[in-house]
C-alpha positions as CSV (number, residue, x, y, z in Angstrom):
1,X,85.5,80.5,103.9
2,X,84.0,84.2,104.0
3,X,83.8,85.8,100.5
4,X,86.9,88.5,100.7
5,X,83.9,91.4,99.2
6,X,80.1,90.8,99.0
7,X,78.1,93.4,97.0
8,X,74.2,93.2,97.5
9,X,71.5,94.6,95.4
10,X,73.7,98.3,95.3
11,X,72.0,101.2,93.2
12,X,73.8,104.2,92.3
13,X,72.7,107.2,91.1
14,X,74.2,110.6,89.6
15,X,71.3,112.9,89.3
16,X,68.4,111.2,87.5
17,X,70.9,108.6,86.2
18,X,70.9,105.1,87.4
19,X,73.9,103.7,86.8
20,X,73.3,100.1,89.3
21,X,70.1,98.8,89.6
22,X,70.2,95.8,92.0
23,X,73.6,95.1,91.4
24,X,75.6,91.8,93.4
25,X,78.5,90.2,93.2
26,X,80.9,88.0,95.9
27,X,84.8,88.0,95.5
28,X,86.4,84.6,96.8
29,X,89.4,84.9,98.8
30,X,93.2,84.4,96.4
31,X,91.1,85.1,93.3
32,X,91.9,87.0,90.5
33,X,88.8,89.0,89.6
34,X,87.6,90.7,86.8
35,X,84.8,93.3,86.3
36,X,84.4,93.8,82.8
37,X,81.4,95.8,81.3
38,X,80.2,97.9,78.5
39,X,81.1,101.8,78.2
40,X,79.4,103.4,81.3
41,X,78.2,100.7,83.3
42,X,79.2,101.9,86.3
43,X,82.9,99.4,86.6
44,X,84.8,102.1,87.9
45,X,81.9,103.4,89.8
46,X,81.7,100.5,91.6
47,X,85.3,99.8,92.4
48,X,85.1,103.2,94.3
49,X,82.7,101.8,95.8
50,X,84.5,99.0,97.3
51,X,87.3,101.3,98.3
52,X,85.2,103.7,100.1
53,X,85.6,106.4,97.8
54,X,81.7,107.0,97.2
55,X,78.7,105.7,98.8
56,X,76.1,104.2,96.9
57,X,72.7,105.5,97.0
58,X,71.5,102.2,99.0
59,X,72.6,97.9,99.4
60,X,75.4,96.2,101.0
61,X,79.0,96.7,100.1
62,X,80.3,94.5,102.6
63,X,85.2,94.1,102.5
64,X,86.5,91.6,104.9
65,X,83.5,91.5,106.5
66,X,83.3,95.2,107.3
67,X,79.8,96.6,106.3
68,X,80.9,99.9,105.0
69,X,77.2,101.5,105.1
70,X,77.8,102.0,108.4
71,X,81.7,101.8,109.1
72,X,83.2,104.1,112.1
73,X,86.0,106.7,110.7
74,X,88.2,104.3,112.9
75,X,87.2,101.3,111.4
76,X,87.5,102.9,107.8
77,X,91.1,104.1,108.7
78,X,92.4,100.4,109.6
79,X,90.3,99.1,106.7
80,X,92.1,101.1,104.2
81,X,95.0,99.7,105.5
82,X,94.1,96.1,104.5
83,X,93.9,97.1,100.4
84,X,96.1,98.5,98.1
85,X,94.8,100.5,94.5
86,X,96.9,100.9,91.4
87,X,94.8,103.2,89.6
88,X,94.8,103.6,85.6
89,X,97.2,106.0,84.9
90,X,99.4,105.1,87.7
91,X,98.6,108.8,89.7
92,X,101.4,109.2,90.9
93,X,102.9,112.3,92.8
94,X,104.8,113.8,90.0
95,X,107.2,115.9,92.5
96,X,108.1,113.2,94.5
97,X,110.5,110.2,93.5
98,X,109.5,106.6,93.3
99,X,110.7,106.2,97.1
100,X,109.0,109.1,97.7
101,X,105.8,108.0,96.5
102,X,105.9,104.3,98.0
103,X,106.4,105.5,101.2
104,X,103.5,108.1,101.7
105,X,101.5,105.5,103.1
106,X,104.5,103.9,105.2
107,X,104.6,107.2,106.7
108,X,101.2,108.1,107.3
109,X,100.0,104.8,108.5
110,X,102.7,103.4,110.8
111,X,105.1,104.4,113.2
112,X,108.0,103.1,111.7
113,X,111.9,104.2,111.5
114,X,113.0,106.0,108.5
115,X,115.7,103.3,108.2
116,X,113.0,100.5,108.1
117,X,110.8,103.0,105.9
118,X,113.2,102.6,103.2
119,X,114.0,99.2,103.7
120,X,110.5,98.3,103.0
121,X,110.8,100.7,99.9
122,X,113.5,98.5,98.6
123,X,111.7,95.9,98.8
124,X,108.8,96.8,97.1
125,X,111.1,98.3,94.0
126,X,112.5,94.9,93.7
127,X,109.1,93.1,94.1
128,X,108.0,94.6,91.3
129,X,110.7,93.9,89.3
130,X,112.1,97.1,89.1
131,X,116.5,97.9,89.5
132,X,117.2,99.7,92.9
133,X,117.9,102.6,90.8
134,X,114.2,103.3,89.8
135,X,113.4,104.5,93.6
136,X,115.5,108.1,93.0
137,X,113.9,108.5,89.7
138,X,110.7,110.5,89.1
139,X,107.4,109.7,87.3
140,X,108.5,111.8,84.6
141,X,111.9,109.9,83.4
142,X,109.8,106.4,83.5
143,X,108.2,104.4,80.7
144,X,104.7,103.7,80.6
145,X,105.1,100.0,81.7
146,X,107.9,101.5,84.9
147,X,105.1,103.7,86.2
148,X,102.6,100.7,86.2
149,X,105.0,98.8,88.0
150,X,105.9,101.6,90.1
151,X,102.6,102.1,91.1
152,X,102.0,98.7,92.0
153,X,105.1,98.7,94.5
154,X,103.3,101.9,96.0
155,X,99.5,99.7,96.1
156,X,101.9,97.3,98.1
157,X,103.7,99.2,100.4
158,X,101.3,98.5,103.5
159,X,101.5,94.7,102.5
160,X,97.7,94.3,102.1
161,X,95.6,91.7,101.5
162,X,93.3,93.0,99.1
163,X,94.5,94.9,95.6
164,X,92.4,96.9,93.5
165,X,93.7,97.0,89.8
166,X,91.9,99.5,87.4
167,X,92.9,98.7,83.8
168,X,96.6,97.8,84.7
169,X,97.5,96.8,80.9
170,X,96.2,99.9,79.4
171,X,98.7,101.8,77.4
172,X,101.2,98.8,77.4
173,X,102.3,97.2,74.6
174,X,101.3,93.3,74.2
175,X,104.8,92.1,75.3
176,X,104.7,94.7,78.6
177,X,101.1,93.8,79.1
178,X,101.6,89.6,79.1
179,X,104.8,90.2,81.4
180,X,102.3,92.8,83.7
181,X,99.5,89.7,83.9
182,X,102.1,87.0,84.6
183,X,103.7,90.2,87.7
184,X,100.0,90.2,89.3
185,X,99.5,86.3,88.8
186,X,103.0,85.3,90.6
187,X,102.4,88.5,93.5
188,X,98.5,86.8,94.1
189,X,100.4,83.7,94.4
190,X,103.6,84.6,96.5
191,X,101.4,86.8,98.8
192,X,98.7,85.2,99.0
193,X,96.1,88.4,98.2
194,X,93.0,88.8,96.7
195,X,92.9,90.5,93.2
196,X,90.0,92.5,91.6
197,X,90.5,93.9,88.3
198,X,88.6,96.7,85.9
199,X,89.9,95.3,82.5
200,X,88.3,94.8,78.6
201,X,92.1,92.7,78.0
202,X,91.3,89.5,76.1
203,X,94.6,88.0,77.0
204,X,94.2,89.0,80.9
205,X,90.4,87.8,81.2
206,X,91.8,84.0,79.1
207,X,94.8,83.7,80.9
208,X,94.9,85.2,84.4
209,X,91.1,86.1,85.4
210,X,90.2,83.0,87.8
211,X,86.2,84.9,87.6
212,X,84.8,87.3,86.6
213,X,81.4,89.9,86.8
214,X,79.8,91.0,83.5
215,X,77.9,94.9,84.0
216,X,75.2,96.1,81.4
217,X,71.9,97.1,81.5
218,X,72.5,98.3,84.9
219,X,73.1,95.2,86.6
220,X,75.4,91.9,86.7
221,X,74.5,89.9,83.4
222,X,77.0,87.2,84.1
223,X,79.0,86.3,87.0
224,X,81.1,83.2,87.2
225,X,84.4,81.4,85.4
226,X,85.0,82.5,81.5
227,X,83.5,78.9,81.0
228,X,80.4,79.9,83.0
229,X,80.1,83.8,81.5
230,X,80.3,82.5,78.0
231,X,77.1,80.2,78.9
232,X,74.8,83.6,78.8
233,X,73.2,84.6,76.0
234,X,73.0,88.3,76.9
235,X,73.5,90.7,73.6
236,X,76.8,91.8,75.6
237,X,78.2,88.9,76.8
238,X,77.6,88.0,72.7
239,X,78.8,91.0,71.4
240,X,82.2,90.6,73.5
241,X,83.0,87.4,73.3
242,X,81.8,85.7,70.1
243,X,82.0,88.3,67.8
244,X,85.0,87.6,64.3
245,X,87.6,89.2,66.2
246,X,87.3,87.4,69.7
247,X,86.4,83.8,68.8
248,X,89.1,82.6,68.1
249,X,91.0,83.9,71.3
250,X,88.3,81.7,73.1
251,X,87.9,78.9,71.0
252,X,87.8,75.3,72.9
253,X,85.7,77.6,75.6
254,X,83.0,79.1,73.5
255,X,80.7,75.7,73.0
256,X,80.6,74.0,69.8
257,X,78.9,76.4,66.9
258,X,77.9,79.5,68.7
259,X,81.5,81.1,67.8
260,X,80.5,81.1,64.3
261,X,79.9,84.5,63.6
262,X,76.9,84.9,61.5
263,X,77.0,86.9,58.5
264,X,74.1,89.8,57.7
């Protein structure tokens, strides 16, 4: 089968600053993928990328077999259709209510009844695991792990195939964050879509990333299962995963003796 996204030898640049050299990756279809990195590798960057929200300076960025250097506005438009993004801090439209906000797209992007609208709505609130009651609330009388979900119902209004998750445990506590990762795991697998995640969360990356793409230095360092990523010896990939306060989250993964943390 087709990989679901197929990033070739992209660069980027802002100004004089390269941010991808040469960077590729390929997203499986029903995965759960990660894109971890260090601090200005370009994660987000690229995710925009893949959702059409910035071009980069030259490669492939190729979703559902769409090449999106040279995409029609048409083609964009249905593409768009075929993804949903949950974005860190949730963004959504303070003024409106939770219906409000998960049907924006239902009304921009199909032709549907109002009555049907808000059906769908429904749906979504409950999908998420949300009461019905949530829908006539706004952003503001919600708790930090409501609006994730909220926005999720919202990144699945249009019933895509594709959904883009940047940081979605971030400002969750551990017990709203597990309960969040086990929410995207049982969604991928009701739904059958393909996940690709921003995250640095230990627990999400051992428990719910199926693989995963490593950024430093510009470029991919590692791409592959955690079993496979903890095989490079890139300072990074070190740094992250084997360092006193990691190894034992990965031990039985890490091989024999390189989780000992060496003391200087």
């Amino acid at each position: 089968m087709n990989s679901v996204i197929e990033v070739q030898d992209v660069v980027t640049r802002f100004g004089e600053r390269v941010v991808h050299n040469g960077v590729s990756l390929h997203i499986e279809p029903n995965e759960i993928y990660g894109i971890l990195g260090e601090s200005g590798a370009g994660k987000s960057v690229l995710m925009r990328e893949m959702i059409m929200l910035q071009k980069p300076d030259s490669g492939s960025v190729r979703v559902l077999g769409q090449e999106l250097g040279n995409i029609s506005y048409h083609e964009a438009q249905m593409l768009r259709g075929e993804w949903g993004v949950l974005f860190q801090f949730g963004a959504l439209y303070s003024s409106m209510t939770i219906a409000e906000n998960i049907e924006v797209q239902l009304k921009e992007y199909t032709k549907l009844s109002k009555k049907m609208r808000d059906m769908l709505v429904r749906s979504k609130i409950a999908l998420v695991g949300l009461d019905a009651h949530v829908g006539a609330l706004y952003p503001s009388e919600l708790s930090g792990g409501m609006i994730k979900r909220a926005a999720l119902a919202r990144a699945l209004a249009m019933e895509p195939c594709l959904l883009f998750l940047d940081e979605p445990t971030s400002g969750l506590d551990p017990v709203g964050a597990r309960n969040f990762d086990k929410l995207i795991v049982e969604l991928r697998d009701m739904l059958g879509i393909t996940v690709v995640m921003i995250t640095h969360d230990l627990d999400s990356i051992a428990g719910i990333v199926d693989r995963m793409a490593v950024l430093a230095d510009k470029h991919v360092v590692a791409e592959g299962t955690l079993e496979e990523v903890l095989r490079s010896k890139h300072p990074f990939v070190e740094a992250f995963f084997k360092n006193e306060y990691t190894k034992d989250k990965f031990a039985g993964i890490i091989p024999k003796g390189e989780a000992d943390v060496q003391q200087g």
